[in-house]
Each structure stands twice: as C-alpha cells, then as structure tokens.
Phi, psi and omega in degrees: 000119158319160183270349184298305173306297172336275184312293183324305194312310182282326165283005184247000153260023163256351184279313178275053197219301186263357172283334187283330178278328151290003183212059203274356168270166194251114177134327136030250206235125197237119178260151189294331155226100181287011159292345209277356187264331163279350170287317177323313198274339188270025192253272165357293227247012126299176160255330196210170190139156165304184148301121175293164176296169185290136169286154178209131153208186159240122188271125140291120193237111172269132206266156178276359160215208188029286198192145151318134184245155174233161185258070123005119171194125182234120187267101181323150181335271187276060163265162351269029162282326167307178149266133185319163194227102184198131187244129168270125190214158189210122182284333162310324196255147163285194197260353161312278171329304195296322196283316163276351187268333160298290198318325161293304193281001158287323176293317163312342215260328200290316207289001185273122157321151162308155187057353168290122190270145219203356193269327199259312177312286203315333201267355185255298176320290178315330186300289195266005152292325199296312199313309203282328166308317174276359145319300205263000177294144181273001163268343148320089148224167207291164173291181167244136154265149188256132178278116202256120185313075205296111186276139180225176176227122215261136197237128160235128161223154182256097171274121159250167191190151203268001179194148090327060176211027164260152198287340185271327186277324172312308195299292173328309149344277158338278200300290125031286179292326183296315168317295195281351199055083113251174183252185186139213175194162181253087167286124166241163192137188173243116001258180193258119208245182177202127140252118165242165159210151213143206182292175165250018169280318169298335198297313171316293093039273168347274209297313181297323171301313182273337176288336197222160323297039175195023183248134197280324200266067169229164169179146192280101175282332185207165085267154194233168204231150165222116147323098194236164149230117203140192169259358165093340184326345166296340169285339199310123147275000178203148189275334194236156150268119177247146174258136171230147181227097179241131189295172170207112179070042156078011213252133162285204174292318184272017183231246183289340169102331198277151183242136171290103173282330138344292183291330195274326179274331148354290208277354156312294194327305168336296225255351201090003185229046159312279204325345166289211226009170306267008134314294187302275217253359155069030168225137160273136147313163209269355206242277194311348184256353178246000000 
C-alpha cells in the first residue's frame, strides 16, 4: 500500500466523519455498501492486500424551498488528489435544468486544489445555488390553489295575502328584502302579492321574518327552486326589491284598497311570469286561454 493511497484513504473517512455529523439523521447520508467504511479501515490497519471497493453514497440535500436534491458521490481511490465523482438529480427538476445544474457544479467542484475535500462545500454550494434552476424547470410550478366551487340554490317565491295595506307591515316588508339583497315586489293593497327572489336561505329568512309573529291570513303559493353555482343573478326577473300600487276605478291605496289585477298581469307579462297569475288567483288569463 502507498503512502499515497493511505493518506487518501484516511482523508475520505475522516470527510464521512463530518458529512455524518453534518447530516445526523437517519437516511441522510446513505451509503451504497454499508459494509464499505469498514473494509476501507481493515485496509488501513493492513500492510498489504486488494484494494478495498470505493466509498459511495447519497446525500440528501434539503432545500428550504422548490424541491429536494439527492447527491450522488463516489470517491475514486486517490481522492481527494483525484477528481470527485458526483451526480445531482432532482424529481423538481427537467432535463435541461438538471444538466445544467451539473455542469456548474462540476465546474465548481474543478476550482479545488489537489488534496482539497470538496463534498461539504459542494453540498453548500447547491444549497445556495439550486433555486434558479428549479424556477426555470419546465416541471416547476407555484402551487394552484383549487378554488372549490360553492353550489347554493337560487329561490324564487309567490306569497299571497288577502290585503297589505298597513304602513308598518309594508315598511317591515321593504326593509326585510333590502337586508337579505332580494329582488321581487310588494302589491299592497287588496289582495296583497309578494315575489322575492334570491338564495334560498335569505328567502327563507324572509318568509319567516314577515310571517311572525302574528300575521295569520298569508301563504306561499308557489316556488321554484334551482341548483346554481355562482350567485345566480342571471336568474333574477327583477332588479330592484319594489312596492307597486295599481289603482282600481281611479281609487288609491288609501281609499277601497282593491288593485287592478289587469295592470298586475300587464306587469307579469313584463317580467315572464304570466303563469303566477292563475296560481295566485285560480284564473287563466286571456292570452292562456286562446
């Protein structure tokens, strides 16, 4: 055995001495025959003999961000007068990137004098080198966050009553749909109609709120209902929450009370919705009858 060998030998167990110690957890730093650091020492503590086989391992080097390197490294006999033998590979990384991410750090590893230990620097070196090869990997991207999509149900209802027409109970009313955003009308008057729409947890909300406690002569003639995702507004017949007052024989609100049920299916007609009308009142209209 050279003396030459010798000294190599004993500087790459004393370098996996401070790689264990810089890397003290288990899985680290994993060599490729774990028997190969005692044959190297029953080498040593000969005179004569083969050679034992080459140390080999893998560092893993954890990045504080993008991705994890694993280190490939094998030390030729006479390292570190040789040159090091080390492959860097990355699941982070394409393959452009990985090729280049070698080539720098061969070059790097080249600026170490002969006899120079170079595995711990190199493990450094990545450290603070790595980030921009993996930015630019075409496997690389920030995460996506998944937006999870919320399905709600979009509510429409036709409330009757057989009159609407005290200022407080109109007002509760008013205020009530403006609070939850629904849209619709108030016919106050004899008899009294309500449409809202919206999600159907405010509708709901609604109906329990105008209901209570104590008005008796109301009722939900009819509702529809739809699965949406989104807020739905494209379902809407209407834009505003309205009070509407249609006279009947010249008279307002404040005299007989009765509404021109005429002008109120006109104004259905409007919105698309002839078919409440003979929900509400158990009459077809005259367009429905021809």
């Amino acid at each position: 055995m050279s003396d030459s060998i010798k000294e190599c030998l004993e500087l790459q167990l004393l370098e996996m001495e401070m790689l264990f110690s810089m890397f003290p957890n288990k899985g680290e730093v994993c060599l490729e025959d774990a028997n190969s650091l005692r044959r190297v020492r029953n080498y040593l503590d000969r005179s004569n003999g083969p050679l034992p086989p080459k140390i080999g391992f893998v560092i893993m080097v954890i990045m504080a961000s993008k991705g994890d390197i694993e280190l490939q490294v094998s030390f030729p006999h006479n390292y570190p007068n040789a040159k090091l033998q080390l492959f860097g590979r990355s699941y982070g990384l394409d393959r452009q990137q990985q090729l280049r991410l070698n080539q720098n750090l061969t070059s790097y590893i080249g600026t170490f004098d002969p006899g120079e230990l170079c595995v711990c620097a190199a493990v450094q070196w990545l450290r603070d080198n790595s980030a921009p090869y993996f930015q630019n990997s075409k496997l690389f991207s920030e995460p996506i966050i998944k937006v999870k999509t919320v399905k709600t149900v979009f509510h429409r209802m036709w409330i009757y009553s057989h009159q609407i027409c005290r200022q407080e109970l109109r007002k509760r009313i008013l205020e009530s749909a403006k609070r939850l955003s629904l849209t619709g009308f108030i016919l106050t008057g004899k008899p009294g109609i309500i449409c809202v729409e919206g999600s159907k947890n405010q509708c709901e909300e609604f109906w329990h709120t105008i209901r209570y406690p104590n008005w008796k002569h109301i009722s939900c003639k009819h509702a529809e209902s739809v699965q949406i995702e989104g807020d739905g507004d494209e379902l809407r017949l209407f834009q505003i929450f309205q009070e509407l007052q249609f006279e009947s024989n010249g008279h307002s609100v404040r005299h007989d009370y009765h509404m021109d049920l005429g002008k109120f299916l006109e104004f259905l007609k409007k919105h698309h919705s002839e078919h409440i009308f003979q929900i509400l009142f158990g009459i077809e209209s005259k367009s429905q009858e021809n």
